[in-house]
BADO-824507 format. One record per residue (C-alpha): residue in one letter; x, y, z. Coordinates in Angstrom, 1 decimal. Example, Ala and Ser with C-alpha at 12.3 -4.5 7.8 and 13.67 -1.06 7.14 Angstrom:
2
 resn   east  north     up
    A   12.3   -4.5    7.8
    S   13.7   -1.1    7.1
This chain:
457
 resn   east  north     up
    X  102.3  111.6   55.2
    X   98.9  111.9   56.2
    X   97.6  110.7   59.5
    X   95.0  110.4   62.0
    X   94.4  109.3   65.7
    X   91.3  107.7   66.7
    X   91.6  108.3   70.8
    X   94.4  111.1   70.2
    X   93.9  112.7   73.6
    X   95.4  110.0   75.8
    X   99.1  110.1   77.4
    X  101.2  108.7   75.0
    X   98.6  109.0   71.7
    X   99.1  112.8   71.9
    X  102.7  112.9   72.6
    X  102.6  110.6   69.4
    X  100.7  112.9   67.4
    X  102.8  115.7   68.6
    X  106.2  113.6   67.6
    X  104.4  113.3   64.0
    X  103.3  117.0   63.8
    X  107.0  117.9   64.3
    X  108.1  115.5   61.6
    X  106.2  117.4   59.4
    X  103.3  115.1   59.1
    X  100.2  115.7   58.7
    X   98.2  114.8   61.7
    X   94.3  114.8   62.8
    X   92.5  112.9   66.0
    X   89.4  112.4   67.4
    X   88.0  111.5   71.0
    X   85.5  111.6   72.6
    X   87.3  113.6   76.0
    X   90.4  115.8   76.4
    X   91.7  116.3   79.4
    X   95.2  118.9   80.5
    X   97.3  119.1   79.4
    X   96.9  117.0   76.2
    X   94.0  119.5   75.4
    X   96.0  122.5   75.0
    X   99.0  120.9   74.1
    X   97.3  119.4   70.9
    X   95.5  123.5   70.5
    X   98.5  125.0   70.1
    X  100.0  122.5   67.8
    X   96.6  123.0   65.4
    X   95.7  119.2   65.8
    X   93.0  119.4   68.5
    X   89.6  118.6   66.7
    X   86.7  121.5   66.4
    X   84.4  119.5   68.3
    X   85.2  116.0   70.5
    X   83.5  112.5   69.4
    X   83.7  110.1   66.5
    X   83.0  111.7   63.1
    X   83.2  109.0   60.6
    X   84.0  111.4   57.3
    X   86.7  112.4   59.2
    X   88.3  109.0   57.7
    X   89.1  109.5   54.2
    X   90.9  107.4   51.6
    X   94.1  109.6   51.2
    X   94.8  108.7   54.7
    X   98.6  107.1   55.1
    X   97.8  105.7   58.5
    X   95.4  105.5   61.3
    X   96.7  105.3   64.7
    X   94.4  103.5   67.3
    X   94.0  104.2   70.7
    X   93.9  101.8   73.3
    X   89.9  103.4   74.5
    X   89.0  103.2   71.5
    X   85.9  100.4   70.9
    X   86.0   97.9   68.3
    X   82.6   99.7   66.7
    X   84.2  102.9   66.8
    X   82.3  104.6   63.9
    X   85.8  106.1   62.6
    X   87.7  102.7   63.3
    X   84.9  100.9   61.2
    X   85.1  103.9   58.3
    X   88.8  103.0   58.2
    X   88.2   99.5   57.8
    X   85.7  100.1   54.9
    X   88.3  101.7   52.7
    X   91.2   99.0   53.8
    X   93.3  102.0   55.3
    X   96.2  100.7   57.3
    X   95.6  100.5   61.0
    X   98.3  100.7   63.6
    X   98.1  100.8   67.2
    X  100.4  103.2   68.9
    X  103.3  100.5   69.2
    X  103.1   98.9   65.8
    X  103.4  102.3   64.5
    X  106.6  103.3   67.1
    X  107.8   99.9   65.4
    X  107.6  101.3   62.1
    X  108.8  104.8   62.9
    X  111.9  103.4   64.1
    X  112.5  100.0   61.8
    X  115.9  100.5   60.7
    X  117.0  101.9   63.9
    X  118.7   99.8   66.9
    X  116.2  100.0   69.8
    X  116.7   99.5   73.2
    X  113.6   98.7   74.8
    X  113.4   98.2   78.7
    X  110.3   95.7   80.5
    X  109.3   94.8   83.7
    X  106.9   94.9   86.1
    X  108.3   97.9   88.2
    X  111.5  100.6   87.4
    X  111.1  100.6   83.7
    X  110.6  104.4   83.7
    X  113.1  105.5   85.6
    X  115.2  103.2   83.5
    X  114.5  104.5   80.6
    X  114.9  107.9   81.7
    X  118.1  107.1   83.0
    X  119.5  105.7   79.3
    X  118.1  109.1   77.9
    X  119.7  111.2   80.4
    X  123.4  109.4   79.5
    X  122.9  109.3   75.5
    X  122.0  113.2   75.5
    X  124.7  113.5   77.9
    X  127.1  111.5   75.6
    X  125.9  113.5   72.5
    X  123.9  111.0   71.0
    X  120.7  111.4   68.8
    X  117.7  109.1   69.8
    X  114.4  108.5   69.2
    X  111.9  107.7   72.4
    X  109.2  106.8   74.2
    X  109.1  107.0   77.8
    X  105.7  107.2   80.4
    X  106.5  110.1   82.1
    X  107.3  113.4   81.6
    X  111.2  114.2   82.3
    X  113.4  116.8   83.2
    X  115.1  118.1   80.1
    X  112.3  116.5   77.6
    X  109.3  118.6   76.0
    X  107.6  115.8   75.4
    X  107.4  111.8   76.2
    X  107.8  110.6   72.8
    X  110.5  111.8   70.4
    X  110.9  110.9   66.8
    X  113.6  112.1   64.3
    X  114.8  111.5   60.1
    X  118.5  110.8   61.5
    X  118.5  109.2   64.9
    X  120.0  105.9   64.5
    X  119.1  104.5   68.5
    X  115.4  104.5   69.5
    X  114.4  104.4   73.5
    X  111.5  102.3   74.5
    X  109.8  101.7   77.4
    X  108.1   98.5   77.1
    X  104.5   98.2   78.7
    X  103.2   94.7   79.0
    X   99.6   96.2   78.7
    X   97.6   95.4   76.0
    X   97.7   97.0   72.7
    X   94.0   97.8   71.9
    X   90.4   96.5   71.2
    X   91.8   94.6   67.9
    X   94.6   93.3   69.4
    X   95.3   91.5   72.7
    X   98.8   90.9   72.4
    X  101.1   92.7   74.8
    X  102.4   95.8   73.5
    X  106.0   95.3   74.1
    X  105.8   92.4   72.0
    X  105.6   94.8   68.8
    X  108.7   96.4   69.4
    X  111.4   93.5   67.9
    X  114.2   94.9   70.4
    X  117.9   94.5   69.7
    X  118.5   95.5   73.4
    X  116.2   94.0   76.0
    X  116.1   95.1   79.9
    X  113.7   93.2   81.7
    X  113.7   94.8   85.8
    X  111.9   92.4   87.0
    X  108.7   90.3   87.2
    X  105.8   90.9   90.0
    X  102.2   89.8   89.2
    X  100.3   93.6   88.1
    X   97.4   93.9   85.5
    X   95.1   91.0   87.2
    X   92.4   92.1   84.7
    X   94.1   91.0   81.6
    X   96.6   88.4   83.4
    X   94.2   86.9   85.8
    X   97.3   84.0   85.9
    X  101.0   84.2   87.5
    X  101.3   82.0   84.6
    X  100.0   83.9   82.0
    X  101.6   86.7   83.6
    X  105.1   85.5   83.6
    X  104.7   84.2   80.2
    X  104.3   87.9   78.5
    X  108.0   88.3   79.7
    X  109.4   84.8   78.1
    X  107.8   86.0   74.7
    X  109.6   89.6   75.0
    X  112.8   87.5   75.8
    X  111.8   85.5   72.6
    X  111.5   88.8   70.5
    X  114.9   90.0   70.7
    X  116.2   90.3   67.1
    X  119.7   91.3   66.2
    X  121.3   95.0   64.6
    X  123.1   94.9   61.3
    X  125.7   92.8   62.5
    X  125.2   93.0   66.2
    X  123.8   90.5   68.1
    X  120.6   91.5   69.7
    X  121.3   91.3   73.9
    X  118.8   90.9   76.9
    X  119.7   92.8   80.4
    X  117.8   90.9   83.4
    X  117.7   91.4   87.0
    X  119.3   87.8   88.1
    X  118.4   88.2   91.7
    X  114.4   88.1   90.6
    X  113.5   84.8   89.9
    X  110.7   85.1   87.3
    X  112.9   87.2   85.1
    X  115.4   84.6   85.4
    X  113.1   82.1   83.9
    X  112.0   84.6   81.4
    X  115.8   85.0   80.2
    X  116.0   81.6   79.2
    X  113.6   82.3   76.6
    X  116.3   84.5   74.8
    X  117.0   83.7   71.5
    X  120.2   81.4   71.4
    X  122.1   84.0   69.1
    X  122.0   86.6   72.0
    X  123.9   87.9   75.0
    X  122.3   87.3   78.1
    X  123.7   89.2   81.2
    X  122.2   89.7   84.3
    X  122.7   92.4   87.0
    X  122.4   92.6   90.7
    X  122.7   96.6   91.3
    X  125.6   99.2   91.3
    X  127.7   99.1   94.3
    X  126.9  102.0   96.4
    X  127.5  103.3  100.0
    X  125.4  106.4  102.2
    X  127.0  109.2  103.9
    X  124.5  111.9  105.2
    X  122.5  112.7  102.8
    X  125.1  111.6   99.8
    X  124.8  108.8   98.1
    X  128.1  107.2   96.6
    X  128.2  104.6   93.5
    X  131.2  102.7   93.4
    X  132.5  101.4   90.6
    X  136.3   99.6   90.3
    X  138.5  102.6   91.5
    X  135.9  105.2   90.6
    X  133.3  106.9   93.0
    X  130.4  108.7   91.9
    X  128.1  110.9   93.7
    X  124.4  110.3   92.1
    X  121.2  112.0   93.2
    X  118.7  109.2   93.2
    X  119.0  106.3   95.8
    X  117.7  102.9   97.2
    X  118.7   99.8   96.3
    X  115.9   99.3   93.5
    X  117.5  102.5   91.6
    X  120.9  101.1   91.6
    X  119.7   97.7   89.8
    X  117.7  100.2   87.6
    X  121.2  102.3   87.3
    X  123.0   99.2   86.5
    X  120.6   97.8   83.9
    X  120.5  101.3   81.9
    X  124.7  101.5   82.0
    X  124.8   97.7   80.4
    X  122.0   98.9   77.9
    X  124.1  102.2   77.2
    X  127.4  100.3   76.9
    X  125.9   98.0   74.4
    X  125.4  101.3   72.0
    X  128.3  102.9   72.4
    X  128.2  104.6   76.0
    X  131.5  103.7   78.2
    X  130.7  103.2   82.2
    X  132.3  106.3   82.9
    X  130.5  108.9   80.7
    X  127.5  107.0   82.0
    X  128.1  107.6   85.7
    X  129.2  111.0   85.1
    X  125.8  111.8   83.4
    X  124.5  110.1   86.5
    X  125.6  113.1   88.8
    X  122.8  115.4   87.4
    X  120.2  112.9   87.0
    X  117.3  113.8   89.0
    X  114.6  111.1   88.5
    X  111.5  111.0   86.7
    X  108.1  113.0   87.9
    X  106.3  110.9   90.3
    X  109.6  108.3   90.8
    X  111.0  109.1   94.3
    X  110.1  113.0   93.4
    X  111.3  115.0   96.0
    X  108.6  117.7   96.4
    X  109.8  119.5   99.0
    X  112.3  119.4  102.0
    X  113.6  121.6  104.9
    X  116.2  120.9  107.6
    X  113.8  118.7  109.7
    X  111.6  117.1  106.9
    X  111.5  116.4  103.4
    X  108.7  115.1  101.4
    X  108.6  112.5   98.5
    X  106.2  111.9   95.9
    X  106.3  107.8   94.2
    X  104.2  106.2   91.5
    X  104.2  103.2   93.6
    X  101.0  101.3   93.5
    X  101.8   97.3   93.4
    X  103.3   95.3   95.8
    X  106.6   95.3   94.9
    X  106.7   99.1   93.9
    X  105.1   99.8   97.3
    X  107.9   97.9   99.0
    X  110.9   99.0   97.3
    X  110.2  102.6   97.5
    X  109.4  102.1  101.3
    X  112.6  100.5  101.8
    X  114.3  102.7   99.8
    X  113.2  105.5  101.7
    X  114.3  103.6  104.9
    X  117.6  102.9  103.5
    X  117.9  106.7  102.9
    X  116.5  108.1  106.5
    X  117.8  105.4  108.7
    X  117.1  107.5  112.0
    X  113.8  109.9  111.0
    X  110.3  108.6  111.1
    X  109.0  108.0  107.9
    X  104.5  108.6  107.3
    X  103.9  106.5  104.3
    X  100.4  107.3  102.8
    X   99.2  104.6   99.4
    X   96.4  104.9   97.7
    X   94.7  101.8   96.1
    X   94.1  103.0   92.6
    X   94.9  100.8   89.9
    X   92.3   97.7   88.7
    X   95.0   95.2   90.5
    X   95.0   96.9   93.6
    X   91.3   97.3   93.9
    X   90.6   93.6   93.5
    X   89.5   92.1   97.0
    X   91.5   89.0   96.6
    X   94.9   90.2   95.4
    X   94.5   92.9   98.7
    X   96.5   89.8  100.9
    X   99.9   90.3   97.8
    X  100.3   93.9  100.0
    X  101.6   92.0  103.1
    X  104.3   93.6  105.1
    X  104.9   95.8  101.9
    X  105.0   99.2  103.9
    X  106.7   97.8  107.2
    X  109.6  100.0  106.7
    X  107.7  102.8  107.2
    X  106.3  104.1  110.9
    X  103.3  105.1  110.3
    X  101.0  104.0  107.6
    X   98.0  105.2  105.7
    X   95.8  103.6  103.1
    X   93.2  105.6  100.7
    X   90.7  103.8   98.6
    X   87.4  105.2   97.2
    X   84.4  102.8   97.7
    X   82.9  104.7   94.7
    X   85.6  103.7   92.4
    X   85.2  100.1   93.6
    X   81.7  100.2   92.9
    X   82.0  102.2   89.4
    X   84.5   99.1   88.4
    X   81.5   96.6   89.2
    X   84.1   94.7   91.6
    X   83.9   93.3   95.4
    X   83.6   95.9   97.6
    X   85.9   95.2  100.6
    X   86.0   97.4  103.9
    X   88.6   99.2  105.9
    X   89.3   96.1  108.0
    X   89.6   93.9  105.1
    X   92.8   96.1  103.6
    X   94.1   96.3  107.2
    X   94.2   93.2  107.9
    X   95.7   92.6  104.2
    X   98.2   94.8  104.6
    X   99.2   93.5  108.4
    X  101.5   96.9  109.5
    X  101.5   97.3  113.0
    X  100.2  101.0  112.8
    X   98.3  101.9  109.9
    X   94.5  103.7  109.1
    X   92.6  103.0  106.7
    X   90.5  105.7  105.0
    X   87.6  105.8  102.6
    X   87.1  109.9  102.7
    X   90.0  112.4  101.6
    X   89.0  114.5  103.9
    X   89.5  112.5  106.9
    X   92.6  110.9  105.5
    X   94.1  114.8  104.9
    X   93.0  115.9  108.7
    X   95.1  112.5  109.8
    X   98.3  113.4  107.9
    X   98.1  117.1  108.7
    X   97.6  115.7  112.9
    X  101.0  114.2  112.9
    X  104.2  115.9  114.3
    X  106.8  116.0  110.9
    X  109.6  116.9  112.6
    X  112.8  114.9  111.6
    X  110.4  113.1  109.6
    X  110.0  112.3  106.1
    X  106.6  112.0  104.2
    X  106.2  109.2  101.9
    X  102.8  110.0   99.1
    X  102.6  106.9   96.9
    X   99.7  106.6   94.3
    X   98.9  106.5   90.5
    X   95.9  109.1   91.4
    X   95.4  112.0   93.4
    X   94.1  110.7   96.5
    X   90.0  111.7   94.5
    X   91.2  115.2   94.5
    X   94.0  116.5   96.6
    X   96.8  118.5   96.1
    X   99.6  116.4   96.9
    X  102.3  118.8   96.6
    X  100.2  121.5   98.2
    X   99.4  119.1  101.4
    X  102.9  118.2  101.1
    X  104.6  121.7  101.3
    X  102.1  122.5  104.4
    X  102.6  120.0  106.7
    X  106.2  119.4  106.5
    X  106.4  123.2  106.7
    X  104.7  123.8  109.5
């Protein structure tokens, strides 16, 4: 099989291309950027291109398949070559779709713990033995890369973004994936840009309900969170042929710095913790018993289970402080990682730094959805870059504006790094625990180097 990537240096589109190179395709991209560590990842596998932009004769009729990234414009000199010689053009979840057709996926949705949900369900099937294809949107402990595809795997792993596909196709990609299993976490407005309605929102999640086919001769299954009321209503939309079961979380209780899952007569000691984990704990064990895992060899796989990069990360820790790094950048990620952290360090102070980041979280009138969202946390910090804001062409909005939005009793905002790493390195850390939540880098910084520092000295 012959195929190329048009946009092959993004996150998942190179972990793609790599998946496909190990196959034993035969794989080329283009793009017009590379960035680390796809760049040197894609060197040493001989599929990074000998110079970066769109070549149109790179497109040639012996082509299989062409794989479309979602950067990738719809004059694309490459995309329109392909289209010239009627070559068949996938985008990167059509083409997981038809990687993994005869297989029984699981694929798990929502607006918030869908990675670490995933990862979890990986952790347990390797744990259990099984073979399984992948795709998960970080990179995890244990796992080369974040997409995996095999010849004899008969489960695939999904995780479903609601996103949109590409430039030819506006439909959400988790709607390409036809799942037999169906975790939905939970529904909290994100992606304003392309949703710019709760209702157009919410309605993404009815249609992946809706999508759920069945296995051979098992009947496809959706996993919801029944305590979140929009993926309630979404569940109604599953087809009438499937199981529907909803979860509330695992039942779990703290001592020190342990953190105990009980389950009928059974206790199990896991190393992730916070309410929002065990609902993401309990979702991946009813996804995993639904291909063959039993509760048990689930929670015992949950003993070594660390977490995903950038999902309640522990960075670093000592006997006064400890340090945590979270992807959290909407609302409800902001809150339940706060809380969780809470939940965890009942009696230290807990510094809570978020940067707004993402296109949602940079829009002036959805600031006022962050409202009491980092109360748990003593002291708060905010970072947002005015350039950013301007570079998006969107309403600029001051200091003021995202403090009053935000409405935590003690919080600074800050529009240099600078200032906002002088403030964090002011503070006193001991018996503390420092909270760094952002999709970025805070334009720059070292997180885990700033991290290790302060709490250190």
């Amino acid at each position: 099989m012959r195929v190329h990537f048009i946009a092959v240096g993004g996150s998942v589109m190179h972990n793609l291309a790599l998946a496909l190179h190990d196959k034993g395709y035969m794989v080329t991209g283009s793009d017009d950027e590379f960035f680390e560590p796809s760049k040197s990842r894609l060197e040493a596998a001989g599929i990074l291109p000998n110079e970066t932009g769109w070549h149109a004769e790179r497109i040639t009729a012996d082509l299989d398949a062409v794989i479309l990234g979602m950067h990738a414009m719809e004059d694309n000199p490459e995309l329109e070559r392909a289209r010239e010689l009627n070559l068949k053009i996938y985008s990167f979840p059509e083409y997981l779709y038809e990687q993994t057709a005869n297989k029984r996926r699981v694929v798990v949705g929502g607006s918030h713990g869908k990675t670490t949900t995933t990862a979890m369900i990986m952790h347990a099937l390797r744990f259990a033995g099984l073979k399984f294809d992948y795709m998960v949107g970080a990179q995890l402990e244990g796992f080369d890369r974040m997409v995996g595809l095999s010849h004899d795997a008969e489960i695939a792993v999904f995780e479903g973004d609601e996103y949109l596909t590409s430039t030819l196709d506006r439909r959400s990609k988790f709607l390409h994936y036809k799942p037999n299993v169906a975790i939905i976490t939970g529904v909290a407005w994100d992606h304003v840009n392309v949703f710019p309605t709760w209702e157009g929102y919410v309605d993404q999640f009815r249609k992946f309900a809706a999508s759920i086919v069945e296995y051979d001769s098992h009947s496809g299954s959706l996993i919801y969170c029944d305590t979140d009321e929009a993926a309630t209503e979404a569940s109604h939309s599953a087809p009438a042929c499937a199981n529907v079961i909803g979860y509330k979380g695992l039942h779990n209780e703290t001592i020190g710095d342990r953190n105990i899952v009980i389950l009928g007569d059974n206790r199990y000691e896991v190393g992730v913790f916070g309410r929002h984990n065990m609902q993401n704990m309990q979702a991946a064990m009813l996804a995993c018993e639904r291909v063959g895992v039993s509760n048990d060899t689930f929670m015992n796989s949950m003993k070594t289970f660390t977490g995903a990069a950038k999902r309640l990360q522990l960075i670093n820790s000592n006997e006064k402080a400890s340090a945590y790094l979270d992807f959290a950048h909407s609302p409800s990620k902001l809150e339940a990682t706060t809380k969780a952290v809470r939940e965890r360090y009942p009696s230290r102070k807990i510094v809570a730094i978020m940067e707004l980041h993402t296109f949602s979280s940079l829009q002036k009138n959805f600031l006022s959805h962050y409202k009491g969202t980092m109360d748990a946390a003593d002291k708060a910090y905010v970072f947002f870059n005015p350039e950013v804001v301007e570079h998006k062409r969107m309403e600029m909005f001051s200091p003021h504006d995202v403090a009053v939005a935000f409405a935590h009793p003690d919080m600074d905002v800050f529009t240099e790094s600078s200032k906002l790493v002088e403030a964090i390195k002011a503070n006193s850390y001991d018996n503390s625990v420092l909270l760094i939540m952002t999709s970025g880098n805070l334009n720059g910084v070292d997180i885990k180097k700033l991290a290790t520092e302060v709490i250190n000295k």
